[in-house]
C-alpha positions as CSV (number, residue, x, y, z in Angstrom):
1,X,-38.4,161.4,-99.6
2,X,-38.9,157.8,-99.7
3,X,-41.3,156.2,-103.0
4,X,-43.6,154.0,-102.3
5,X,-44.2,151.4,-104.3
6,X,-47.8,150.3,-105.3
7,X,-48.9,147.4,-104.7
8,X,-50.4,145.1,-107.4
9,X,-53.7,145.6,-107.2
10,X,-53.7,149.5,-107.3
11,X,-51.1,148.9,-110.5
12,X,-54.5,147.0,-112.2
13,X,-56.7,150.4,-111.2
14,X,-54.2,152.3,-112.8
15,X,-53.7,150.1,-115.6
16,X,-57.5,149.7,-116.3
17,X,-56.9,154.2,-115.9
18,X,-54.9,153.6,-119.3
19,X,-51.9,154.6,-117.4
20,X,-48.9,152.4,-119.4
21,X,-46.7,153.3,-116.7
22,X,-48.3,151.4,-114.3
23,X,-48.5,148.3,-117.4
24,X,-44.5,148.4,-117.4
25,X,-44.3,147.9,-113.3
26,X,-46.9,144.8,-113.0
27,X,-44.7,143.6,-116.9
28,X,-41.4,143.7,-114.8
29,X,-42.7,142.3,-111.8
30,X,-44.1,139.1,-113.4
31,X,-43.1,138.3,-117.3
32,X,-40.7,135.7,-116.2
33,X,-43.3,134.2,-114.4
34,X,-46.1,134.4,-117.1
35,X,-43.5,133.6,-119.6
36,X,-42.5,130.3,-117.1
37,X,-45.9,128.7,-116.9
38,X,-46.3,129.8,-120.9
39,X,-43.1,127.7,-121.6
40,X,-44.1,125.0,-119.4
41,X,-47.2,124.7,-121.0
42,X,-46.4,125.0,-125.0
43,X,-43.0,123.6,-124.9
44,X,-41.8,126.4,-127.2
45,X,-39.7,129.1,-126.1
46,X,-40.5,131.9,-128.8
47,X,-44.3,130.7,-128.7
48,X,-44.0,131.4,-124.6
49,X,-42.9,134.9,-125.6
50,X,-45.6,135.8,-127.8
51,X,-48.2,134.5,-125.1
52,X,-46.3,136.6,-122.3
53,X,-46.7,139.5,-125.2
54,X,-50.5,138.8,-125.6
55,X,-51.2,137.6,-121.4
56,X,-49.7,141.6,-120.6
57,X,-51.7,142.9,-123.7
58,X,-54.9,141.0,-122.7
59,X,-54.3,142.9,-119.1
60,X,-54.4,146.8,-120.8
61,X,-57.4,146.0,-122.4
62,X,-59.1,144.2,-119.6
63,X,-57.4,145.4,-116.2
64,X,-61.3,146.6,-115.7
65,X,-62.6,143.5,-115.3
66,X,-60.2,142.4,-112.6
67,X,-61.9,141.9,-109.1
68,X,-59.5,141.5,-107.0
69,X,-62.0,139.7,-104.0
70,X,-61.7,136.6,-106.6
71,X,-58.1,136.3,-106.9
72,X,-54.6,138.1,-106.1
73,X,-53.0,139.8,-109.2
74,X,-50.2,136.9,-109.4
75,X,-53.1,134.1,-109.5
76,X,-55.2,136.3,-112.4
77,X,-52.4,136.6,-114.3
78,X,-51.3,133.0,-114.5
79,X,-54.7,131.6,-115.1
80,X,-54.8,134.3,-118.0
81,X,-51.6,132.5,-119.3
82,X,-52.5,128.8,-118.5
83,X,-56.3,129.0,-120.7
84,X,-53.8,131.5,-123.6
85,X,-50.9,128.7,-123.7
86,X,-54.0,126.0,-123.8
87,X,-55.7,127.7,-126.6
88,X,-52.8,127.8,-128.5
89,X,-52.1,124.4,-128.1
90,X,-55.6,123.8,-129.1
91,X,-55.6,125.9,-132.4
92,X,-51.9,124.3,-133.1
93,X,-53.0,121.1,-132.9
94,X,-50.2,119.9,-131.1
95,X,-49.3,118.7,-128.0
96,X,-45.5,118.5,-126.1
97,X,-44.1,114.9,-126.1
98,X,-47.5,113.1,-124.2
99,X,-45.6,109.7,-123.4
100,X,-42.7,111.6,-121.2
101,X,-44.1,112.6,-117.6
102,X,-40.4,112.6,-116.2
103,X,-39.7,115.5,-114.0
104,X,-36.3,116.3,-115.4
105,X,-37.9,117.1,-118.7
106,X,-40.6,119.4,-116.9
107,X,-38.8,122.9,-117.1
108,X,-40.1,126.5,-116.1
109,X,-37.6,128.6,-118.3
110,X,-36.2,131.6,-117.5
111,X,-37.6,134.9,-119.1
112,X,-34.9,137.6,-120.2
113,X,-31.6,137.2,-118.1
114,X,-31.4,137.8,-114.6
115,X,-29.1,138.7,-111.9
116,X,-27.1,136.0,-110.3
117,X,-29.1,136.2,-106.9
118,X,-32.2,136.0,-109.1
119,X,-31.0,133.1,-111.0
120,X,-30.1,131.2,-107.9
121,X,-33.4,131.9,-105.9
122,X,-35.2,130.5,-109.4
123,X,-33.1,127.5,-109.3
124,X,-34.4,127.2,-105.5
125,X,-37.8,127.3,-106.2
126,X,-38.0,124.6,-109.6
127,X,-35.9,122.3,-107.1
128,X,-38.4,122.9,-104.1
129,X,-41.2,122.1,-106.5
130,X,-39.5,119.2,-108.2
131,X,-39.0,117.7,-104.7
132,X,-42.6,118.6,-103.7
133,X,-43.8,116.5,-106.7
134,X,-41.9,113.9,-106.5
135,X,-43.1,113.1,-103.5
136,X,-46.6,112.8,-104.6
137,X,-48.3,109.5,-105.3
138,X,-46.9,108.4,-109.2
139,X,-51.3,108.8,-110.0
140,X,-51.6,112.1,-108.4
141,X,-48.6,113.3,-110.4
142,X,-49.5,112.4,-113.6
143,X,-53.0,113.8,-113.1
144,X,-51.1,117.2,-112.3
145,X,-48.0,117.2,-114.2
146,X,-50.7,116.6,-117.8
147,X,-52.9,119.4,-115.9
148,X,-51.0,122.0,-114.9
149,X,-47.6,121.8,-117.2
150,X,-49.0,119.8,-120.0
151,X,-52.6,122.3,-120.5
152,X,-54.6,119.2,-120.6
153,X,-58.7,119.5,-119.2
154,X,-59.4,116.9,-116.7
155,X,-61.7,115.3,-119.3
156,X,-58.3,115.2,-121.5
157,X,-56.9,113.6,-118.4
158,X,-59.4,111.1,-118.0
159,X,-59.4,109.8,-121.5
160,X,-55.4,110.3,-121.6
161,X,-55.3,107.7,-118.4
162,X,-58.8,105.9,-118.7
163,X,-59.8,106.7,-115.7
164,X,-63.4,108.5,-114.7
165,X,-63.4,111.9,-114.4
166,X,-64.6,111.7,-111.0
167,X,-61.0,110.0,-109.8
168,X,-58.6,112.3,-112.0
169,X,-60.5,115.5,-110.3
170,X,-60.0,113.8,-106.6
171,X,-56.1,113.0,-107.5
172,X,-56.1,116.8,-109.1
173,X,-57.4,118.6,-105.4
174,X,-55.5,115.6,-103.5
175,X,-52.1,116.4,-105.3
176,X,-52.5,120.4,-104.8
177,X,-53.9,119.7,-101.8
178,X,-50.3,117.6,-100.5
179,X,-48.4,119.8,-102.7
180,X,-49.5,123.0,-101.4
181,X,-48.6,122.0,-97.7
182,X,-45.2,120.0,-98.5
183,X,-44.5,123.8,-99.9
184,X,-45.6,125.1,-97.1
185,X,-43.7,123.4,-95.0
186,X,-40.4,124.4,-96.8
């Protein structure tokens, strides 16, 4: 008899059931990716593990609360990790190296070690997304690279580059905007 295997949404019903089996299937299906962005983010690789820790622990108390017409399970997760990672940074008072935007620097770290074939799909991906980026305008990436890998707010942004906030949300949509279909397109 073949198992099926649930998809992520009823994991959350089960999770939000108090059923930690279902907690351990959703952790192994996406730590490395919560604990990527997390890295990205803080710039601190046992500070990325605490926030995977606390993202997965936010998840068992909270799976209730997921609606899953809003967002898919992936999408919830990583903005739970994106606005953790930003409040740390906010209550540490500190910020990864502001005056570097260079891509090569920009790294989404590996979780616990993986298989070969997972390594070299991982590998596949940054360097997709690298080349994505780098083919944005330089004003559209620096609005997203301080945005999205940095945790700064667009208001952050705007004082960051002194520019209105009006321009650094236009070059924030128009960057994921280009970026989403130079992805697509690969």
């Amino acid at each position: 008899m073949k198992k099926t295997i649930p998809d992520d949404t009823q994991l959350i019903r089960r999770i939000a059931q108090a059923q930690s089996d279902a907690l351990n299937e959703l952790y192994d299906r996406y730590n490395r990716r919560v604990f990527s962005v997390a890295a990205a983010i803080v710039g601190d690789l046992s500070v990325a593990e605490e926030i995977t820790l606390d993202v997965f622990v936010q998840v068992w108390k909270h799976a209730g609360t997921y609606q899953p017409d809003r967002a898919k399970v992936s999408t919830w997760l990583i903005a739970i990790t994106r606005h953790h990672a930003i409040d740390i940074l906010r209550w540490q008072k500190s910020r990864p190296d502001t005056n570097s935007l260079n891509l090569d620097g920009m790294s989404l770290q590996d979780g616990p070690a993986h298989s070969p074939e997972e390594n070299m799909e991982l590998t596949m991906q940054r360097e997709q997304v690298r080349e994505a980026l780098s083919q944005l305008p330089e004003e559209q990436r620096e609005a997203l690279v301080l945005a999205y890998f940095k945790g700064y707010t667009q208001s952050q942004i705007s004082e960051e580059l002194g520019q209105p906030l009006g321009t650094i949300k236009t070059r924030i949509r128009l960057a994921m905007q280009k970026l989403r279909k130079l992805l697509v397109e690969d």
